[in-house]
N, C-alpha and C positions, 0 to 999 in steps of 0.2 A: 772587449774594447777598453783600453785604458781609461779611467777617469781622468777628469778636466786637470782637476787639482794635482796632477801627480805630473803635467805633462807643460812644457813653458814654453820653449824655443825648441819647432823646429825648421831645418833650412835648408833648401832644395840649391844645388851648384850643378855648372853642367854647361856647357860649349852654348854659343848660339845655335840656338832654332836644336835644340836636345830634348825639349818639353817641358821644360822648367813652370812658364805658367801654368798650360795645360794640368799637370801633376800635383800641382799648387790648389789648383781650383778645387781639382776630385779631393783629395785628401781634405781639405777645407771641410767642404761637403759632407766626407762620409764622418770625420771626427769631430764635427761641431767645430772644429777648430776657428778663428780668426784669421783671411789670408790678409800677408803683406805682398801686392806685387809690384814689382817694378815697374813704374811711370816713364813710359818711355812715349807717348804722345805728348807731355809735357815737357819735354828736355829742354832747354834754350839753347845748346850745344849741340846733340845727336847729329842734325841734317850736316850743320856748316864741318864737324867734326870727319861724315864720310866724305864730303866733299873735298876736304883740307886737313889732312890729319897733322902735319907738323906743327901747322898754324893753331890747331883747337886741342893736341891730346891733353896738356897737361889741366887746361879749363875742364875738360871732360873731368878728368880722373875726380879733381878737385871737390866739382859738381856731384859725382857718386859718390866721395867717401864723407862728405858735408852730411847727405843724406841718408848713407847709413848708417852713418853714428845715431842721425836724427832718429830713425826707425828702432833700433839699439835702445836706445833711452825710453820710449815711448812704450816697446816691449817689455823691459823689466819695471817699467813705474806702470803698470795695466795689470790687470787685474785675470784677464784671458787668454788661452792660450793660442798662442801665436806660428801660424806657420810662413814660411818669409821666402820667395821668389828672389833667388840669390842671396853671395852675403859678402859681407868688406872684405873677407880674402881674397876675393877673387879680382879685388880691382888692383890691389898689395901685388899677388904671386902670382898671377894671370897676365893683365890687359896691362899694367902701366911696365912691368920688363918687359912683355914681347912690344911695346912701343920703341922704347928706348933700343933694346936689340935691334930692331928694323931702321934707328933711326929717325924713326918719327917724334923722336923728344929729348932732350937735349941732357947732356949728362948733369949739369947743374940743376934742373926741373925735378929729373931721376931722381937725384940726392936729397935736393928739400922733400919731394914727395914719400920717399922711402923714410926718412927722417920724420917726417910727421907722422907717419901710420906706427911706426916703431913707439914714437910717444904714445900713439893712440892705445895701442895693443896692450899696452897693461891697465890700461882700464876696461878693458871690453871681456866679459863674458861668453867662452865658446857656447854653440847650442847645443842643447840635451842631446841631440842626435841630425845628424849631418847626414843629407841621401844626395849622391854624385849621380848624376844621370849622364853616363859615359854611353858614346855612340863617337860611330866610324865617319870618315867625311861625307860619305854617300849619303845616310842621314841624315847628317845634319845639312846638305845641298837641298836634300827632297823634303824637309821639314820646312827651311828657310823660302824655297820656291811656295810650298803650297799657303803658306798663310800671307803671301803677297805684301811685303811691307816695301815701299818706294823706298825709302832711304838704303835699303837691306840690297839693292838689286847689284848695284857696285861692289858687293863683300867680295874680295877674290881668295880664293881656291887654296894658295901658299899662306893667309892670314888665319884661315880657320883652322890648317894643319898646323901651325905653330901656337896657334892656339890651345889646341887638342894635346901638343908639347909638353906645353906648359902646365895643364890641368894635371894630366899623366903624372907629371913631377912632384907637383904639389900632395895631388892622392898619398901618392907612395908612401910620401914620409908625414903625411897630416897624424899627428897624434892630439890634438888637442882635445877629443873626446870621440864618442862612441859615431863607428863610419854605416854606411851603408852602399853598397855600390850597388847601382842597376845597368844593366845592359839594353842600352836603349834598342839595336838590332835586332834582339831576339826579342823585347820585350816590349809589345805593342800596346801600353793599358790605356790608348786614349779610344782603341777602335775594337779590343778583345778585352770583353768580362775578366773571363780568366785569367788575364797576365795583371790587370789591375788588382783581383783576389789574393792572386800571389805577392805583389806586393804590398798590400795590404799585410797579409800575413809574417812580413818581413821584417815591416815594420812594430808590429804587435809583438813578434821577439824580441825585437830590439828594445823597445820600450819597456817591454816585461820583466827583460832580463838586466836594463840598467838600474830601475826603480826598485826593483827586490832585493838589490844589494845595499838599500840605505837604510 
């Protein structure tokens, strides 16, 4: 197992209802690590947001990139190592284009919003190692269904696959530091040992094999 000291940020990305906290939790657990998850009982936006998304996306976005810088900052001034339930690309290259694509946010909104993350981004530190928790929409339906969130019940079908789009996208060309991709379909680590060891294992290369070259 990696030591504490050798290991900083790491950050779990991945569609809704893909396992992101779940995964979040385990790894916490087994590396001693510190989780960050994502506050999504507290939103002051999330409900009015599914209910009205023209009306609340760019509040939302605002709301998540406010708070992951906040998380951001609080990571590198700390002392422990940090494992983080999403991360500000994904509100960037993710959720606020496919808003604007769909319409749901207005090209002026799009542009300050883009325009601010753009400033943001040279001050931001990518993490030591980045795990995409990629999974097909059937998953992510029978994930989203089982952990029964009211607000989540309205998610339609055409927004997770353009979702799913957009993540795709993003993966491909993310070079900002070392990737790791899981396959959510094949790999059950919330309910099999085994696929959780595996990636355990995955990540211990990963981690072994970026620190050994400093």
């Amino acid at each position: 197992m990696p030591s504490k000291s050798t290991t900083k940020h790491i950050a779990i990305a991945g569609n809704i209802g893909s396992g992101k906290t779940t995964l979040t939790g385990m790894l916490a657990k087994h590396y001693k690590w510190l989780p960050h998850f994502e506050d999504v009982e507290h939103n002051p936006y999330l409900v009015d947001f599914y209910e009205d998304m023209p009306r609340w996306s760019f509040n939302l976005q605002i709301y998540f990139l406010n708070n992951r810088i906040k998380n951001l900052i609080e990571i590198h001034a700390g002392k422990e190592s940090v494992i983080q339930d999403r991360t500000i690309y994904e509100d960037a290259y993710i959720f606020a284009p496919n808003l604007f694509d769909m319409g749901l946010m207005t090209k002026r909104d799009f542009e300050n919003y883009t325009s601010f993350f753009q400033n943001l981004k040279t001050l931001i530190k990518p993490p030591d190692l980045l795990i995409y928790l990629k999974a097909s929409i059937p998953t992510l339906v029978d994930q989203i269904q089982k952990r029964g969130r009211e607000y989540e019940e309205n998610i339609r079908l055409d927004y997770l696959k353009r979702l799913n789009g957009f993540y795709n996208k993003w993966i491909d060309k993310y070079t900002d530091g070392p990737l790791l991709v899981i396959d959510v379909d094949n790999c059950k680590f919330p309910d099999k040992e085994e696929d959780f060891a595996d990636v355990v294992r995955q990540i211990d290369a990963q981690i072994h094999g970026l620190f050994s070259k400093k």
